[in-house]
C-alpha positions in Angstrom: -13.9 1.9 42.0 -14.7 -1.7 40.9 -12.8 -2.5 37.6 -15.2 -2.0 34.2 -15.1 -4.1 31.4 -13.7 -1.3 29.6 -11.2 -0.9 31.9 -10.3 -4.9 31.0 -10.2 -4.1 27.9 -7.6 -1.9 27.6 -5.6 -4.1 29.6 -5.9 -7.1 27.6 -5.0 -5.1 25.0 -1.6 -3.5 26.5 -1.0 -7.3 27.2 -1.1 -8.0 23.9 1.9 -5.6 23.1 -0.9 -3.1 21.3 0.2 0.5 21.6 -0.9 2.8 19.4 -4.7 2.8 18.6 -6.0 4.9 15.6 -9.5 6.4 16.2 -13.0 9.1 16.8 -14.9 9.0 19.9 -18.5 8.6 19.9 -20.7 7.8 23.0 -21.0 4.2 21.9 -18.0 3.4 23.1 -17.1 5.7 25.4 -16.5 2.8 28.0 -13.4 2.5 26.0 -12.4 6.0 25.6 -12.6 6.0 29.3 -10.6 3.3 30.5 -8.0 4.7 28.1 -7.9 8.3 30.0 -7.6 6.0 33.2 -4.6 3.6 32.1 -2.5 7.2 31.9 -1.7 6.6 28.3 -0.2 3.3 28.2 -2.3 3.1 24.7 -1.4 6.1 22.9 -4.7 7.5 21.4 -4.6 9.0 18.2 -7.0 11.3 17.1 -8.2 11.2 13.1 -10.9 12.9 11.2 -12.4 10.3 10.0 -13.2 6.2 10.8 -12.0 5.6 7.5 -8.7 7.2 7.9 -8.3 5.3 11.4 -8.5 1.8 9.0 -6.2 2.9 6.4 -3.6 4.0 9.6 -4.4 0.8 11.6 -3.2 -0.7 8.0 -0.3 1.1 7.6 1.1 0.6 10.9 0.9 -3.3 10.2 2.6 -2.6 6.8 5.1 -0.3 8.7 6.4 -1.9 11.9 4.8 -5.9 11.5 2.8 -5.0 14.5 -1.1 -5.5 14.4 -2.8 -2.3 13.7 -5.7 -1.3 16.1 -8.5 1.4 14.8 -11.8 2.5 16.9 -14.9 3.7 16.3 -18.7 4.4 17.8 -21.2 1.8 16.3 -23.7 2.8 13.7 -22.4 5.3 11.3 -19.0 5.6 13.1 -18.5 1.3 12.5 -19.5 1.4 8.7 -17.2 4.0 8.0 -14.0 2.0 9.0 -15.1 -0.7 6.0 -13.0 0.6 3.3 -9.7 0.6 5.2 -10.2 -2.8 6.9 -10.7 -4.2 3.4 -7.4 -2.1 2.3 -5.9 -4.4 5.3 -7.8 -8.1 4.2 -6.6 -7.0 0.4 -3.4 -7.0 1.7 -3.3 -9.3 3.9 -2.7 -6.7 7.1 -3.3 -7.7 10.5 -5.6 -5.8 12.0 -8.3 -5.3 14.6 -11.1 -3.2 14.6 -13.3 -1.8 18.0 -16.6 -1.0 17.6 -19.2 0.3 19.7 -22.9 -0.8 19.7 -26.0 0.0 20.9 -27.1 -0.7 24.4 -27.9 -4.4 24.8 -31.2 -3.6 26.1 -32.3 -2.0 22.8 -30.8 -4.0 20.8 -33.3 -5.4 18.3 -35.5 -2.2 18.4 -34.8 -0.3 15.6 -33.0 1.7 18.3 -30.8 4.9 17.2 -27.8 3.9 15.6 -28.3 0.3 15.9 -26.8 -2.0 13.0 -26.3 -5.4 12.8 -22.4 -5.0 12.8 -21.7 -8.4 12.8 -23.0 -8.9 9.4 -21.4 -5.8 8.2 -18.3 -6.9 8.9 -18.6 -11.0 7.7 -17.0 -10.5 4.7 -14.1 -8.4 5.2 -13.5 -10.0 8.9 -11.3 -13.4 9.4 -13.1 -13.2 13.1 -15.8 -10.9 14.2 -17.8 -11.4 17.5 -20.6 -9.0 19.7 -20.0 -9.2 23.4 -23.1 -10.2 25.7 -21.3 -10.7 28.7 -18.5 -9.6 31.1 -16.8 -12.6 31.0 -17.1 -13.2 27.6 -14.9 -10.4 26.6 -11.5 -12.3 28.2 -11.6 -14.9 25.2 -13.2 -12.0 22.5 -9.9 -10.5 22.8 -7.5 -13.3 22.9 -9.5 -14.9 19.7 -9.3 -11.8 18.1 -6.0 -11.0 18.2 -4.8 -14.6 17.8 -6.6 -14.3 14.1 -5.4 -11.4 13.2 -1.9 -12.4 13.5 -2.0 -16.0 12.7 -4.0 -15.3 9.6 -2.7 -12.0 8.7 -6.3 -10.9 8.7 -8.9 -8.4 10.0 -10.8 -9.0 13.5 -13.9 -7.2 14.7 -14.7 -7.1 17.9 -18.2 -5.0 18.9 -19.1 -3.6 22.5 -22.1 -2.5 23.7 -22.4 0.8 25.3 -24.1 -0.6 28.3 -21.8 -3.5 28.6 -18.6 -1.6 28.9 -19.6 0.1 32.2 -20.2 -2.5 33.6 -18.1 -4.4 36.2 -15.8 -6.7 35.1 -16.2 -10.6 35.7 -13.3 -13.5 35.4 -15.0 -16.3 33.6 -16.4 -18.8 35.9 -15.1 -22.0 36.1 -18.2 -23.6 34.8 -19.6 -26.1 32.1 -20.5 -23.5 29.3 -17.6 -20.9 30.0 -14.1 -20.9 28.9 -10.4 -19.6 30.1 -8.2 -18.4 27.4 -4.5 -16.7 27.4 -2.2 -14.1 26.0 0.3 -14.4 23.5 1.4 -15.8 19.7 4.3 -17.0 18.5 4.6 -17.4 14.3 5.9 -20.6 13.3 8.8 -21.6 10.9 6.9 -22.6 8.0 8.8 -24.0 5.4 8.7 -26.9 2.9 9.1 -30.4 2.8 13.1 -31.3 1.6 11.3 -33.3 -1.0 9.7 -30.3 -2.8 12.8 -28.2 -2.5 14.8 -30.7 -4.7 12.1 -30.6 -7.5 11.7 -26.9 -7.4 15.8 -26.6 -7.7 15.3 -29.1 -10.4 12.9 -26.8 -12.2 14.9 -23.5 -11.5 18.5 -25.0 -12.5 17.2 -26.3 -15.8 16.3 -23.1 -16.8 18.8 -20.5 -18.9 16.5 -17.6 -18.9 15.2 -17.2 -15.3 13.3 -14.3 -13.7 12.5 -13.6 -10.5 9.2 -11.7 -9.3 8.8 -10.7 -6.0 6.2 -8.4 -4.0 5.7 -7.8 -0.1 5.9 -11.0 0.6 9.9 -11.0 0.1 10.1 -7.6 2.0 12.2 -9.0 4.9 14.1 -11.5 2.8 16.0 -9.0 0.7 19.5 -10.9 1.2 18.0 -14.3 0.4 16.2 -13.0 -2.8 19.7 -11.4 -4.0 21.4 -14.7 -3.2 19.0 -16.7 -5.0 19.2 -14.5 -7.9 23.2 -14.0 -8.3 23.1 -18.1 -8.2 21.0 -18.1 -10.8 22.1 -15.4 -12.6 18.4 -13.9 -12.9 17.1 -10.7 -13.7 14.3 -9.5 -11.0 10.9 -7.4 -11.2 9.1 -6.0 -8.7 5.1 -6.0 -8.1 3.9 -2.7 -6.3 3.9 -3.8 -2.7 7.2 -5.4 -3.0 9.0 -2.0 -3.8 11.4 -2.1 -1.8 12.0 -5.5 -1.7 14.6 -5.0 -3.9 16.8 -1.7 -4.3 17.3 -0.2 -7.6 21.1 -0.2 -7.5 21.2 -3.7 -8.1 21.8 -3.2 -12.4 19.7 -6.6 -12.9 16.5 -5.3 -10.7 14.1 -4.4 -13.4 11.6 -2.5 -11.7 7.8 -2.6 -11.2 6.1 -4.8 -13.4 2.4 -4.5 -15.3 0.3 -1.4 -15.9 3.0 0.9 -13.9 5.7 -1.1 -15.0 9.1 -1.0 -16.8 10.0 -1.9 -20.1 12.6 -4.2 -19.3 10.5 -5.8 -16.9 7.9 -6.2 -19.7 11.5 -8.0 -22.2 12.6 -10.2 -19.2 9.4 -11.6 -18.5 8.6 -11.7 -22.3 12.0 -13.6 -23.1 12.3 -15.7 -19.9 12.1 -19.5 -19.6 11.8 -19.6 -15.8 9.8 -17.7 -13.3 10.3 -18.0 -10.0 7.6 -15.8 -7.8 8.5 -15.0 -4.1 5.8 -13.8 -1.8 3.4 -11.8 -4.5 0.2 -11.8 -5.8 0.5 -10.1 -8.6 -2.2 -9.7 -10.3 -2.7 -9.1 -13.9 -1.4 -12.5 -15.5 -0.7 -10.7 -19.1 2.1 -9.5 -17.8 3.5 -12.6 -17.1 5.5 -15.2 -19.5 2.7 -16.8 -21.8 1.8 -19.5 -20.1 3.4 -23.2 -21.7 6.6 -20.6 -22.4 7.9 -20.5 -18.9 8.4 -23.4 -16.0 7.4 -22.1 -12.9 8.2 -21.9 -9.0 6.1 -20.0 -6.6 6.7 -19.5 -2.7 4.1 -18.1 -0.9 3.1 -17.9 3.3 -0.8 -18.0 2.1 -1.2 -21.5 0.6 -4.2 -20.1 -1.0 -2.2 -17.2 -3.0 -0.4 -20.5 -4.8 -1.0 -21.0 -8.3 -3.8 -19.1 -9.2 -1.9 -16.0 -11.2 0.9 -18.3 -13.4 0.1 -22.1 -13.4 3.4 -23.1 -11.2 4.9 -26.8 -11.9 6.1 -26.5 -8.2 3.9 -24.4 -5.1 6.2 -24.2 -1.8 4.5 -23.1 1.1 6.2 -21.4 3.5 8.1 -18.3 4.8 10.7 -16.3 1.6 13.3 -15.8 3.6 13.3 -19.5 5.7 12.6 -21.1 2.5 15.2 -19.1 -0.2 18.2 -20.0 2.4 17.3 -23.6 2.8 17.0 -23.5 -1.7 20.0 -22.0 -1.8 22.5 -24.8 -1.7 20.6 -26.8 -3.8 20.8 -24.1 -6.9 23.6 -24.6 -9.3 26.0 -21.3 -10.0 24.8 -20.2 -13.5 26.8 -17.8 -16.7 26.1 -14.3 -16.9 24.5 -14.4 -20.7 21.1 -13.9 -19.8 21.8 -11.4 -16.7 24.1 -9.6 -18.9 21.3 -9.1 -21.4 18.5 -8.4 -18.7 21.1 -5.1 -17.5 20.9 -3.7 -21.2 17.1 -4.0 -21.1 17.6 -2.3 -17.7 20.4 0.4 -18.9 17.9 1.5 -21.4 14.9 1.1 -19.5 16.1 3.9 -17.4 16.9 6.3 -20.2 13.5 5.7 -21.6 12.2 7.1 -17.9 14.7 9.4 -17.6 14.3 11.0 -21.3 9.7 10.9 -20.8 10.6 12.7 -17.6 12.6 15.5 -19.1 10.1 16.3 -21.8 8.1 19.5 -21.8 4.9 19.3 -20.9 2.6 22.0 -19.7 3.4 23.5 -17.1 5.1 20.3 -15.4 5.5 17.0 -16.8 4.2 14.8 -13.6 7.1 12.2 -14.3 9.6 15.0 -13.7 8.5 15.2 -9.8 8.9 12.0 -8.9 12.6 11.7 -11.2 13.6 14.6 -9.7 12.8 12.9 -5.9 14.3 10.4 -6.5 18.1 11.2 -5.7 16.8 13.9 -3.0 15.2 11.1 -1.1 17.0 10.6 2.7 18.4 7.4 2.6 16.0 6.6 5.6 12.7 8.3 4.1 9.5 5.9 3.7 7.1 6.9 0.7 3.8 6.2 0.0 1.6 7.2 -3.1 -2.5 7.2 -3.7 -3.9 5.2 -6.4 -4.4 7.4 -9.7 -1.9 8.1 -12.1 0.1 9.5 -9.6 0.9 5.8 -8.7 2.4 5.5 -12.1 5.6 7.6 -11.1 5.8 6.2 -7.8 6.1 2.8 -9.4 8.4 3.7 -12.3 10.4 7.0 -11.6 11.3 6.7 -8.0 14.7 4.8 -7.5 14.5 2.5 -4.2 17.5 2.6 -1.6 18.4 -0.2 0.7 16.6 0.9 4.3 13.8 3.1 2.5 9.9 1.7 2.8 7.3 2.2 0.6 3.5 1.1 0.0 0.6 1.8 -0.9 -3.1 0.5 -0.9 -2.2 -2.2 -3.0 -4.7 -4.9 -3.6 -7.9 -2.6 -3.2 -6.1 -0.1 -4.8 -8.0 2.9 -2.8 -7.9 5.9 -3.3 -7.6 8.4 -0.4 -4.6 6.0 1.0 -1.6 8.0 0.5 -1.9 10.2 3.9 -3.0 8.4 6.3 -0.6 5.8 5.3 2.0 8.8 5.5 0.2 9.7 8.7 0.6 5.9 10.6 4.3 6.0 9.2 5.6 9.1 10.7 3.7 7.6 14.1 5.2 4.5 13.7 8.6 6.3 12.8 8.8 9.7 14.0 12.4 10.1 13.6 12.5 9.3 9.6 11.3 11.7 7.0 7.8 10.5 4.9 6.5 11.3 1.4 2.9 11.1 0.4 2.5 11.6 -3.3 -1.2 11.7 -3.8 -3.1 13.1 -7.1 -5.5 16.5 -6.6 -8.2 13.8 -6.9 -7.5 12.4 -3.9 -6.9 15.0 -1.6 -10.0 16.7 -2.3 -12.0 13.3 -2.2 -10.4 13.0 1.8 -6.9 13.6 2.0 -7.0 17.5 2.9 -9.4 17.2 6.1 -6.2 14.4 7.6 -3.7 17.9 7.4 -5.5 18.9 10.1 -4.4 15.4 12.0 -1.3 16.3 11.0 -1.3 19.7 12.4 -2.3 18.4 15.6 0.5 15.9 16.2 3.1 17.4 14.3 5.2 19.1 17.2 5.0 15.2 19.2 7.4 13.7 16.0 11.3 13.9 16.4 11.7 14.8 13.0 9.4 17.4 11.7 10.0 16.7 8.0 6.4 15.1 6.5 5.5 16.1 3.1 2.4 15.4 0.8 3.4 16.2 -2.7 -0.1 17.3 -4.2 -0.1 16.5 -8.2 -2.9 19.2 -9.3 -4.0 18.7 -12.8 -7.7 19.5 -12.3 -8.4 15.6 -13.9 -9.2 12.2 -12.6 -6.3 11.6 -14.5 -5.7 7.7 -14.7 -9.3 7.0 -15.5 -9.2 9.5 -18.1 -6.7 7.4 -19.6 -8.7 4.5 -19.2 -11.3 5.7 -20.9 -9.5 7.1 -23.8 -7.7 3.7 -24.2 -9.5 0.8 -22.5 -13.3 2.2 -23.5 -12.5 3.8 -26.7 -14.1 6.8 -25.5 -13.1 10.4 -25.6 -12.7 12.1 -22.2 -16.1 12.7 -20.4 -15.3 15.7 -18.5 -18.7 16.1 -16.2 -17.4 13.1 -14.6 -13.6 13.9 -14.9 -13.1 17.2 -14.9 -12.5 18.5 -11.2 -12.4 21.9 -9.3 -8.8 23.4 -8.6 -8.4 23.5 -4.8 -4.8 26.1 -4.2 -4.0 23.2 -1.7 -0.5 24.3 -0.6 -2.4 27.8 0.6 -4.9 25.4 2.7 -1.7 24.0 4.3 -0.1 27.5 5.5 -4.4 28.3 6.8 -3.6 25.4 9.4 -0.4 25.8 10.4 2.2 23.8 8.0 4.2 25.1 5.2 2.9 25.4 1.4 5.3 25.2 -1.4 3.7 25.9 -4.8 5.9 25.2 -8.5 4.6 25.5 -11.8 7.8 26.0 -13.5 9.5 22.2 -14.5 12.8 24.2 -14.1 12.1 24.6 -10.4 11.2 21.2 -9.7 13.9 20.2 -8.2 14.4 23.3 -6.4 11.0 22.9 -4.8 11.9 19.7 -3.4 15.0 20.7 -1.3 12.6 23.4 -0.3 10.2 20.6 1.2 13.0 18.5 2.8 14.9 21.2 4.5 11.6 22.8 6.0 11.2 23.2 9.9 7.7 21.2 9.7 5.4 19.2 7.4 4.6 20.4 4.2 1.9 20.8 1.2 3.9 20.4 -1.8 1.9 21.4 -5.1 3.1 20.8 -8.0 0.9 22.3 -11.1 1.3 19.4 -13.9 -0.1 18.3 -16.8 -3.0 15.9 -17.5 -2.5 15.4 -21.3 1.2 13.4 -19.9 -0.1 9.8 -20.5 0.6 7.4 -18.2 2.2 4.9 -21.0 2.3 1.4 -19.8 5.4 -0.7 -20.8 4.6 -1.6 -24.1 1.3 -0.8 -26.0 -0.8 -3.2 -27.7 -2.6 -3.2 -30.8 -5.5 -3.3 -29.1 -4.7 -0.3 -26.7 -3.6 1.8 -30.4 -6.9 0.9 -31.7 -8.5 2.5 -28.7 -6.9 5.4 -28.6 -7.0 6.3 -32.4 -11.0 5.0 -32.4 -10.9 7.7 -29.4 -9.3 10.6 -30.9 -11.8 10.1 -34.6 -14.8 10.3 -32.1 -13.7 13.7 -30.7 -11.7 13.8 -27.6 -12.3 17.8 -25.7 -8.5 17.8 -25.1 -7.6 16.5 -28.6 -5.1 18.7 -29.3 -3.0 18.7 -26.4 -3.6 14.8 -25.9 -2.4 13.7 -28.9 0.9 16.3 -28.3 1.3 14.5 -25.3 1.4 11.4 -26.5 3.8 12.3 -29.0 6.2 13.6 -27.1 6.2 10.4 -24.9 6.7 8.3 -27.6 9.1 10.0 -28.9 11.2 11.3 -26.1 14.0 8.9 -26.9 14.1 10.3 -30.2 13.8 13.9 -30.7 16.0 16.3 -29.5 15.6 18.0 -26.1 14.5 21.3 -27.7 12.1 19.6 -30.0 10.4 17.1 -27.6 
């Protein structure tokens, strides 16, 4: 038997280290699928529910091991349901490659079933998308491809039709009007000119107050960001995707920054006279120093991410790590005052989280599961959280160890993330324990139908332990908030209010374990339960909506809001305005009263 294009395909592929492709069959591309069953598994296959879910894995699997992630669909319907998660990946600047089917050539242009123009649904969110025409046309489709993707930490496309991946496969000619590409990608040192090292050390030694930001940009350069930082005696925050950039040991890492942040990350870049931000693009700019109060360094791979969050008086492109060793020696040794004063903000930042967590709340304060995690988690575990107000105590209350990996949809801020990205990690990792903490939201939105990928695969993983920590407060909880506080309106439950799923009972139906708590003393109890189980998971935890998800500080504005809220009638007045309270005041009131 002649070799197909399909069959080509998957070779090319193999050749270009991929291994693991995330996916749903569909007779579009079934060319594929088929040269897959042939190459005897050399490309693991794994099965999802969903197209979307295959994205959001094929991103997760770049955030997870540096690899390109690979996801596969049918065209038509199958092909438009992948957007969301390869937008997740552009957001965050993910390499990854998506496989489409498409109809047959010969219909194409007919209105013909399932026939889109996928090459215009994918323009925006692809770096490089392309349709294949001919057999020798595919060689150089998949070479380009995957060249972009990795060189630009981007998404490719690449679409099939049916009829073209059956058929035989053709070297291209060597012709006028054909090409010859080849395999492989090396990523270049990328650093800065000496000249713009000196000025930015110029910048960063003049200042007496300087703080550090970093976000995933600075995830493999946790040594040099610690140097840089003890030389300069800075404090350091952390935006969401550079979690665990940093571990939390360190007493002068002030945690997340912003919306989800910490306190003392809210003081240190408040009081600071330098900023120095390594590999994030943070994005909400009030939460940086007032601009004209702070001199400013930024280094950044992505010459485009420079400048454009905190006006920076010197932009160095290049790699964190490569760039913060060759800075190093050039940074003058600096007094403790301001790094001593930055670990008080810290100190007390953490009994602030500790003493919201510990208040009552009814049934379970939702701070308390993730506090209560925290010194439970393996030292190896990976953790990732869905957007919602579960994200809140994933940012703030979890601790980061060295060796641990987090993340999250970050700049799309999706929801629905949380499992598949728990689902690519275990893949990716099958000997490490994962977390997903993911709000009730989320799980009913699409969360719940990927427990059944899990139950499929779970006996292939080396360690069995994979838990999804359900938070079920019957609310879209964080834009509740947001409408209490940002829209000065009271709660609108038609759109808010949501059914309650007993999701731990749907996890025993299909196989895995379900652990239900509604009693705060228990929480902690409930965990050990999770991590010493002989298989994944459903870990519900019944908490309270009415726990606000308190940002750093609060503005005027934001007490305006919520007191213009509460005159017009909130439906959960009472309760809310308890809950407030009781946050406000954890650090004052005694235990028994708060």
């Amino acid at each position: 038997m002649s070799k197909t294009v399909g069959d080509f395909f998957v070779e090319r592929l193999y050749d270009w280290g991929v291994r693991t492709i995330f996916g749903y069959p569909g007779d579009g591309i079934n060319g594929v699928l088929g040269a897959l069953q042939r190459s005897k598994r050399k490309i693991e296959f794994i099965q999802v529910r969903h197209e979307e879910m295959a994205a959001f894995m094929a991103s997760a699997h770049a955030k997870f091991t540096g690899e390109p992630g690979v996801c596969l669909s049918t065209g038509g319907p199958g092909a438009a349901h992948m957007v969301t998660g390869l937008y997740d990946a552009k957001m965050d600047h993910m390499p990854v490659l998506a496989i489409c089917g498409q109809a047959p050539r010969t219909a194409r242009g007919a209105h013909y079933t399932q026939e889109l123009n996928l090459d215009r649904l994918f323009q925006d969110v692809a770096d490089y998308v392309y349709e294949a025409e001919a057999p020798s046309q595919v060689r150089h489709l998949v070479d380009r491809a995957m060249r972009t993707v990795l060189g630009r930490n981007g998404v490719g496309v690449l679409i099939l039709p049916g009829d073209l991946q059956e058929l035989p496969y053709e070297d291209p000619p060597r012709k006028h009007g054909s090409v010859q590409s080849g395999i492989g990608y090396a990523k270049p040192r990328v650093v800065p000119h000496e000249v713009d090292l000196r000025r930015a050390a110029e910048v960063l030694n003049a200042g007496k107050k300087v703080a550090i930001l970093v976000g995933a940009g600075a995830l493999h350069a946790t040594d040099e960001v610690i140097a840089v930082a003890d030389r300069l005696q800075a404090g350091a925050a952390k935006a969401l995707l550079g979690k665990a950039a940093l571990p939390d040991d360190l007493p002068w890492v002030t945690g997340s920054i912003g919306i989800l942040g910490t306190k003392a990350s809210w003081e240190m870049m408040t009081h600071c006279d330098t900023l120095l931000m390594i590999g994030s693009g943070f994005p909400y700019a009030e939460f940086l120093p007032e601009e004209g109060k702070a001199r400013a360094v930024q280094i950044d791979i992505d010459p485009t991410m420079l400048s454009i969050r905190y006006p920076a008086e010197v932009n160095l492109h290049g790699d964190s790590a490569e760039t913060l060793r060759l800075l190093l020696p050039l940074l003058d040794q600096k007094s403790d005052d301001w790094r001593r004063h930055v670990e008080g903000e810290v100190r007390d930042s953490w009994k602030l989280l500790e003493n919201r967590a510990l208040v009552r709340a009814n049934p379970i304060n939702p701070q308390r599961v993730a506090w209560e995690l925290s010194p439970q988690l393996p030292a190896d575990a990976i953790v990732t959280s869905d957007s919602g107000s579960c994200a809140n105590w994933y940012a703030r209350d979890l601790r980061v160890q060295r060796g641990q990996m987090y993340s999250l949809s970050g700049g799309l801020a999706s929801m629905g993330a949380a499992v598949p990205y728990a689902i690519a990690a275990k893949f990716a990792h099958p000997g490490r324990p994962v977390i997903a903490m993911v709000g009730d939201g989320a799980m009913q939105m699409n969360n719940m139908a990927e427990l059944i990928t899990v139950s499929k695969y779970w006996r292939l993983w080396q360690d069995p332990r994979w838990i999804v920590c359900v938070f079920n407060n019957g609310d879209l909880n964080q834009v509740t908030w947001e409408q209490r506080v940002m829209e000065d309106d009271p709660k609108f439950e038609a759109t808010q209010k949501i059914p309650d799923v007993p999701y731990h009972k749907f996890g025993e139906l299909i196989g895995l374990r379900g652990i239900y708590c509604d009693n705060p003393e228990e929480v902690a109890i409930a965990w050990r339960e999770a991590l010493a189980a002989d298989r994944p998971v459903v870990l519900e935890f019944k908490t309270d909506p009415e726990v606000p998800p308190l940002p750093s500080h609060i503005t005027l504005e934001q007490a305006k809001s919520f007191m213009e809220t509460v005159v017009k009638g909130d439906p959960k007045e009472g309760s809310m305005l308890a809950g407030v309270a009781r946050q406000v005041l954890s650090g004052i009131l005694p235990k028994d009263k708060s």
